[in-house]
ZAMARGU-4260 file (C-alpha; in steps of 0.2 Angstrom, whole numbers, plus 5000, padded with zeros to 4 digits):
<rodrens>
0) 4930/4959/5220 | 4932/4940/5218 | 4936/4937/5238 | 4920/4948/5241 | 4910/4937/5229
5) 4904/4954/5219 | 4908/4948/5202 | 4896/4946/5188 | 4900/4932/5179 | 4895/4928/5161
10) 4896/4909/5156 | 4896/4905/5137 | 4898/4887/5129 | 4891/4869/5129 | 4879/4871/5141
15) 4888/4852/5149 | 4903/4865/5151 | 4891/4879/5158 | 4885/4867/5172 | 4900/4862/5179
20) 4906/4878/5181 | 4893/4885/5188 | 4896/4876/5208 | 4912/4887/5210 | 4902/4904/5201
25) 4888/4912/5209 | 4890/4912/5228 | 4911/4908/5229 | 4917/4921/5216 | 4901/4930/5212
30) 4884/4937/5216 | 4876/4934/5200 | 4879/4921/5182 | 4874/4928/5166 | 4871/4912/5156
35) 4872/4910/5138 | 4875/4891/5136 | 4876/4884/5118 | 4879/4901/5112 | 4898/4907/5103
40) 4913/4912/5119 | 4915/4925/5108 | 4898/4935/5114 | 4904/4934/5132 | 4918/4944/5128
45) 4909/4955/5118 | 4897/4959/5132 | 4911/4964/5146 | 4920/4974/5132 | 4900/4985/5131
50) 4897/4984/5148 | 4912/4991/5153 | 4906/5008/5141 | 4894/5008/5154 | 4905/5012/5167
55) 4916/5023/5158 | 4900/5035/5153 | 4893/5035/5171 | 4909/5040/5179 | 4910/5053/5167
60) 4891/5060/5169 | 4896/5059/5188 | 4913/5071/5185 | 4906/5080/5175 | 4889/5084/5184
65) 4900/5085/5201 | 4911/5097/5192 | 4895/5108/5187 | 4887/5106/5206 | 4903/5114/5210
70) 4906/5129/5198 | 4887/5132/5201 | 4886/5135/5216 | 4874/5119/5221 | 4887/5111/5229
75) 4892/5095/5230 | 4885/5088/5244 | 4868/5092/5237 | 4872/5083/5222 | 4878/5068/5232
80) 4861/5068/5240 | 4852/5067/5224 | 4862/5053/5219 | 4861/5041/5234 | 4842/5045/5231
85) 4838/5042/5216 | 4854/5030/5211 | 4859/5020/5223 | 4873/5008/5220 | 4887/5010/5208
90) 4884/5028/5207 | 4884/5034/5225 | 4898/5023/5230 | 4910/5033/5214 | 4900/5048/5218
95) 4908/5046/5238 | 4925/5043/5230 | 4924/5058/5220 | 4919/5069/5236 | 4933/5060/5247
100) 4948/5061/5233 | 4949/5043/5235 | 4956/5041/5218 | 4972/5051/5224 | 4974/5046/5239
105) 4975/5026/5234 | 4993/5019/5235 | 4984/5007/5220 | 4971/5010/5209 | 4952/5003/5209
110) 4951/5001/5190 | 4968/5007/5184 | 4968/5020/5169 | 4977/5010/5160 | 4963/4995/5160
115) 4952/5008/5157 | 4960/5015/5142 | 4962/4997/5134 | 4944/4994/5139 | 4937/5009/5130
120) 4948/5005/5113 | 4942/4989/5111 | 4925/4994/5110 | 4930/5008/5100 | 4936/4996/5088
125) 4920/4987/5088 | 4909/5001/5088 | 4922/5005/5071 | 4921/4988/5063 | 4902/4989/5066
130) 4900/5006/5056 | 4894/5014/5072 | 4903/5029/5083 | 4903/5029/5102 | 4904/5047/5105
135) 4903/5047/5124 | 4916/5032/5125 | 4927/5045/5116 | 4925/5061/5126 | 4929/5047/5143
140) 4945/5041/5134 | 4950/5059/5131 | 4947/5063/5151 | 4957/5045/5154 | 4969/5052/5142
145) 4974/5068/5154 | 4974/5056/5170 | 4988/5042/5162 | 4998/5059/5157 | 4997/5065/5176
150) 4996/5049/5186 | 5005/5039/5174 | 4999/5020/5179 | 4995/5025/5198 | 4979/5032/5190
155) 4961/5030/5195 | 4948/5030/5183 | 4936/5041/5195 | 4953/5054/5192 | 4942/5059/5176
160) 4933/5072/5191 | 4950/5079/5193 | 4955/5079/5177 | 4938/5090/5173 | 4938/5099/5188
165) 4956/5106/5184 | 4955/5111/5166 | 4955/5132/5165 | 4938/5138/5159 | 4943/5144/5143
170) 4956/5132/5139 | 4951/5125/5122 | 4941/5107/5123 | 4938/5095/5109 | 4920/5091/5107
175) 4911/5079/5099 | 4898/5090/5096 | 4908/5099/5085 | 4913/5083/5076 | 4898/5085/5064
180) 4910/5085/5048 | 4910/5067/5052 | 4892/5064/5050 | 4900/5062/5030 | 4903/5045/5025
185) 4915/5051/5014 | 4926/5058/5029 | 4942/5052/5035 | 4947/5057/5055 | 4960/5066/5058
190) 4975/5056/5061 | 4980/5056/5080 | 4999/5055/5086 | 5000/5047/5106 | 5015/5046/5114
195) 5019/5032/5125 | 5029/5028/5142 | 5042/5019/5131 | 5044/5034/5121 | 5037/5028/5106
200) 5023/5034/5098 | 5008/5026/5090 | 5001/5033/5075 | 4982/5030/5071 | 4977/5037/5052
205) 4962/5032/5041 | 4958/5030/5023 | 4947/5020/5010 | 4952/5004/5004 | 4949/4998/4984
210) 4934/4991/4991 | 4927/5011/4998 | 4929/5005/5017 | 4934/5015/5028 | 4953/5009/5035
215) 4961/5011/5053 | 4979/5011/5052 | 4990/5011/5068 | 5008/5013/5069 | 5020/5010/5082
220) 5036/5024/5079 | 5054/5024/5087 | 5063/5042/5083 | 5082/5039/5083 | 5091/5056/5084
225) 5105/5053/5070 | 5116/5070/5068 | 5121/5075/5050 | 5130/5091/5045 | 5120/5098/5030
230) 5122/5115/5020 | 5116/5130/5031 | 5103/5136/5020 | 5096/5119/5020 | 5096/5120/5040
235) 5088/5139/5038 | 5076/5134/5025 | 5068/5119/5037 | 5065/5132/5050 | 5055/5147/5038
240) 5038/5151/5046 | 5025/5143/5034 | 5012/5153/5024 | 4997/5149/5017 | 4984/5138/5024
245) 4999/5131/5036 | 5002/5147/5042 | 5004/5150/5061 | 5008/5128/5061 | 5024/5120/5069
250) 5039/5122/5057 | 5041/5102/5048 | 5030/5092/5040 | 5013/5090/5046 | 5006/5072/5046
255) 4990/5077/5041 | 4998/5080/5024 | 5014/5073/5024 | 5019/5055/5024 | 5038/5058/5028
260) 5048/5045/5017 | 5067/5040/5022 | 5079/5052/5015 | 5091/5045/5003 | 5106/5055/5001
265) 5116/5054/4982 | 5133/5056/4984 | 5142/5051/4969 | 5160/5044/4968 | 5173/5055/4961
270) 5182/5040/4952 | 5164/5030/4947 | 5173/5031/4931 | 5188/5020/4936 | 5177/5008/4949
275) 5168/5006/4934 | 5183/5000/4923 | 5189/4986/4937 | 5171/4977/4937 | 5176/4966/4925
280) 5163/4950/4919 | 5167/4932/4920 | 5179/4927/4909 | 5176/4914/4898 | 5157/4916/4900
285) 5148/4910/4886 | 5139/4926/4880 | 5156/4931/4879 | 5163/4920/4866 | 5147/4922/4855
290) 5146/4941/4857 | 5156/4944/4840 | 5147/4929/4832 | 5131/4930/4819 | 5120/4919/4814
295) 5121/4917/4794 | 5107/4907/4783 | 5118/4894/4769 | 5103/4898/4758 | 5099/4916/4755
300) 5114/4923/4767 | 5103/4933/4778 | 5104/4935/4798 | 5092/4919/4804 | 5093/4902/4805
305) 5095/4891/4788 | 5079/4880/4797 | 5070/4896/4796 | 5075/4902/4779 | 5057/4906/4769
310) 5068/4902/4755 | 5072/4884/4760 | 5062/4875/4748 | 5064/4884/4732 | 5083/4887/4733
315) 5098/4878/4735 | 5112/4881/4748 | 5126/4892/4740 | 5138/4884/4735 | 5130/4866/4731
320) 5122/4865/4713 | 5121/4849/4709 | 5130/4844/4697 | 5145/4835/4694 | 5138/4821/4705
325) 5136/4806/4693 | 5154/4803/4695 | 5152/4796/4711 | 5141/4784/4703 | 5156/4777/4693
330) 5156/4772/4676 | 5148/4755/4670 | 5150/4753/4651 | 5169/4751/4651 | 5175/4769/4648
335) 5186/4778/4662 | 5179/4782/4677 | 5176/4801/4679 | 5184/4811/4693 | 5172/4815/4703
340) 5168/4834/4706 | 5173/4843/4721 | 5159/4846/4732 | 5146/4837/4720 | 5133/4825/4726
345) 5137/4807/4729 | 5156/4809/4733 | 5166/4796/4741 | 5161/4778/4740 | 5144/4771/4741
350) 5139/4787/4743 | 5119/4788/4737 | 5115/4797/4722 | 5099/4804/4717 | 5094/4795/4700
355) 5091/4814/4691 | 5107/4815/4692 | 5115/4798/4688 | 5125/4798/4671 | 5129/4816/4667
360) 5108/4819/4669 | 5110/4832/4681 | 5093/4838/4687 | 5085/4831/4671 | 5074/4825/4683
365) 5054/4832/4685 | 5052/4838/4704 | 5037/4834/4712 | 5023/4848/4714 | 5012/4853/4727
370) 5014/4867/4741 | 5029/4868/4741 | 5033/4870/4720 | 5037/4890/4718 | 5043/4902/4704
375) 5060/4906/4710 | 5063/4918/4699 | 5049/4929/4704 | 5056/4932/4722 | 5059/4950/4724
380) 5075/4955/4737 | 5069/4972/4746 | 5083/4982/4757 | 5085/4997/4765 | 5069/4994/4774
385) 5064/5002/4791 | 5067/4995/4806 | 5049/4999/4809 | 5042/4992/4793 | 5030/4978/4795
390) 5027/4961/4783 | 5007/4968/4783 | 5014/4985/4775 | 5025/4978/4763 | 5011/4968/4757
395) 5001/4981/4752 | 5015/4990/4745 | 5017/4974/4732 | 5001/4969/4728 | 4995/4984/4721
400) 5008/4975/4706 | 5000/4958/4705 | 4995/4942/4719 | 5009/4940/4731 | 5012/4925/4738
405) 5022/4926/4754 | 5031/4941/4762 | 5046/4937/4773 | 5053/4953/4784 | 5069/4950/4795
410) 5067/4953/4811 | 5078/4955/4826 | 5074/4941/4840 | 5077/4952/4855 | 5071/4970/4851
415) 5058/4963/4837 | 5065/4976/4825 | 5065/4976/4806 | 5083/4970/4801 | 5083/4980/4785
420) 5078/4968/4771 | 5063/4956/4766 | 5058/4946/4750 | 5042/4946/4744 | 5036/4932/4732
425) 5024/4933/4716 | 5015/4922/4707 | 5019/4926/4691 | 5037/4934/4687 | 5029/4949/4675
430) 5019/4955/4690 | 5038/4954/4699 | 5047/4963/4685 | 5033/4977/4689 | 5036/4980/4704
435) 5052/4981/4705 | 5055/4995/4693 | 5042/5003/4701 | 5047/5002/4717 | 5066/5003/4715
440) 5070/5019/4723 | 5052/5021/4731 | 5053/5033/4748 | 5046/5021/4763 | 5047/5025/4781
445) 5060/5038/4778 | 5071/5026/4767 | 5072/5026/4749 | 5071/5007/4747 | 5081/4996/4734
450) 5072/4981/4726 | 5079/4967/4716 | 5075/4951/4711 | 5082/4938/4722 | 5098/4929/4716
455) 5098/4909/4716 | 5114/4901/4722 | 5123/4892/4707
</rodrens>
């Protein structure tokens, strides 16, 4: 069409653009210029992807109007007449083709199905992205549909007359009329399997996103024939006649309700035991080495950290108390120096001595108050706890028995679990010696509990 100068050319961008193509347009390649200078490319396209709908409906109305001229008994020729009448043009020279079986006769296509097919999906696609259906452009692709499987890429697009004209009168035919379920917004179509020359197959399915709009999702599928030996009644099973509302449907899944997943087959090793033996870890690895080891407080021998003892500032580390150290001081009125204790404070020359315990004064000295000042005789040990105990629970198991000043429960660091004891702290030891008769064989969590009073490292 470009040598004859029949085109229809559609020019779209900077108008400067527009104008210089223009000289080799209309009158060299073309008989007309659609002009839409200063206006997106985009829109150019989008106008030859519609107007090529237009020439996919009015070869279908000519098949299908030739095809009734036909079975009617008006003839063809009559029909013809009509056309060149009232119609001249595009639709008397396809309506000529139709009449002289031009479309296959042609060594080449006119318009190739193929382009035709591509044609009618994109605007099918943007009739879809729109929110609008193309009904016509969808009965046409059906038609082109029968000529690509006949004709393969040889096809014409005015074979859609043959392919009408050939169909048995009471062969079943999809109409879009019938299609009135999808009138519902809330109605998916039914998902379409095509083969292709390749031997592929491209799946198209639809659903709803999380945003409610309606999805198109196409898939491009290569079978690959793999032959397994399976159990006979598995191979009898897969070919029973389904029942229900499948019933009368091809034996396999159907993928209108199927999604068929890959199959995974579990076959388990006889000797898993023994392959399990010989995966052996690193040797030497760290976790290794401390995997026998536990963390022990010097204060109140529990399973943490002495930094994160809640006992830390009212009791000494056990085995250190104090005393003994003002040997290391040394004597200064001329007697004998003492021997200085084994472990006490002070030992070894110069070593610094607290002035409470210089001379034998050993912790005569007044300890300065504040926050951190406690009764530590009114700390109550608590074991045999749950492991799903709580510090909040414990608490108000105490305080029935007087004002409790702080509540520590051991907890493991990696599951978060009770460790089996806590200490809970009073004000004032008599509410302590209450609660621990009290609660000394007291039934908690399952557990009968065993409450003491904290013993002080001497």
């Amino acid at each position: 069409m470009a040598e004859s100068g029949q085109l229809v050319c559609v020019l779209a961008g900077p108008a400067a653009a527009v104008g210089q193509v223009k000289r080799y347009t209309k009158g060299v390649i073309g008989r007309a210029n659609i002009d839409f200078s200063d206006q997106p490319h985009g829109k150019a396209t989008l106008l030859k992807v519609i107007g090529n709908t237009f020439i996919l409906n009015m070869v279908e109305s000519l098949s299908e109007g030739h095809t009734i001229a036909e079975k009617s008994g008006l003839g063809c020729e009559n029909l013809h007449t009509f056309i060149e009448t009232m119609f001249p043009g595009p639709y008397t020279a396809y309506s000529g083709r139709m009449m002289a079986g031009d479309y296959y006769k042609r060594e080449e296509p006119l318009f190739g199905v193929d382009l035709a097919r591509k044609d009618a999906k994109h605007a099918l696609d943007v009739a879809d992205s729109s929110g609008v259906r193309m009904r016509d452009v969808e009965v046409a692709d059906r038609h082109l549909a029968d000529v690509q499987q006949y004709m393969g890429s040889k096809g014409d697009i005015a074979g859609i007359y043959g392919s009408i004209d050939t169909l048995l009168p009471n062969s079943p035919r999809p109409d879009w009329a019938d299609d009135e379920e999808f009138d519902d917004p809330t109605a998916l179509p039914s998902p379409t399997i095509t083969t292709n020359k390749d031997g592929t197959k491209t799946s198209v399915s639809y659903s709803f996103n999380d945003a409610g709009k309606k999805v198109k999702t196409t898939r491009r599928i290569r079978t690959t024939v793999v032959r397994e030996t399976v159990n006979p009644r598995v191979a009898e099973r897969r070919a029973w006649p389904k029942f229900g509302l499948e019933k009368g449907h091809a034996t396999g899944p159907s993928f209108d309700t199927t999604t068929v997943g890959e199959n995974i087959i579990f076959r388990p090793s006889v000797t898993w035991k023994k392959d399990g033996k010989e995966e052996k870890p690193e040797k030497d690895s760290m976790k290794d080495k401390l995997k026998d080891k536990k963390v022990k407080c010097r204060i109140c021998d529990g399973e943490h950290f002495t930094a994160r003892c809640p006992f830390k500032d009212t009791m000494a580390p056990m085995g250190e108390d104090g005393v003994g150290a003002a040997g290391g001081a040394g004597g200064i009125d001329g007697g004998e120096e003492e021997e200085p204790k084994a472990g006490g404070l002070g030992t070894g020359g110069g070593g610094y001595v607290p002035p409470h315990l210089r001379k034998g004064a050993a912790a005569s000295g007044e300890r300065m108050g504040g926050k951190y000042e406690r009764d530590d005789l009114a700390t109550l040990r608590v074991t045999n706890v749950s492991e799903f105990a709580e510090e909040n629970d414990l608490r108000d198991i105490f305080s029935r028995f007087g004002h409790v000043t702080r509540v520590f429960l051991a907890k493991d660091r990696d599951s978060g679990r009770a460790k089996g004891f806590a200490f809970i702290s009073f004000a004032d030891r008599a509410n302590a010696a209450t609660a621990c008769e009290k609660l000394d064989g007291y039934g908690y969590g399952h557990l009968i509990l065993r409450v003491e009073f904290a013993k002080r490292a001497t």
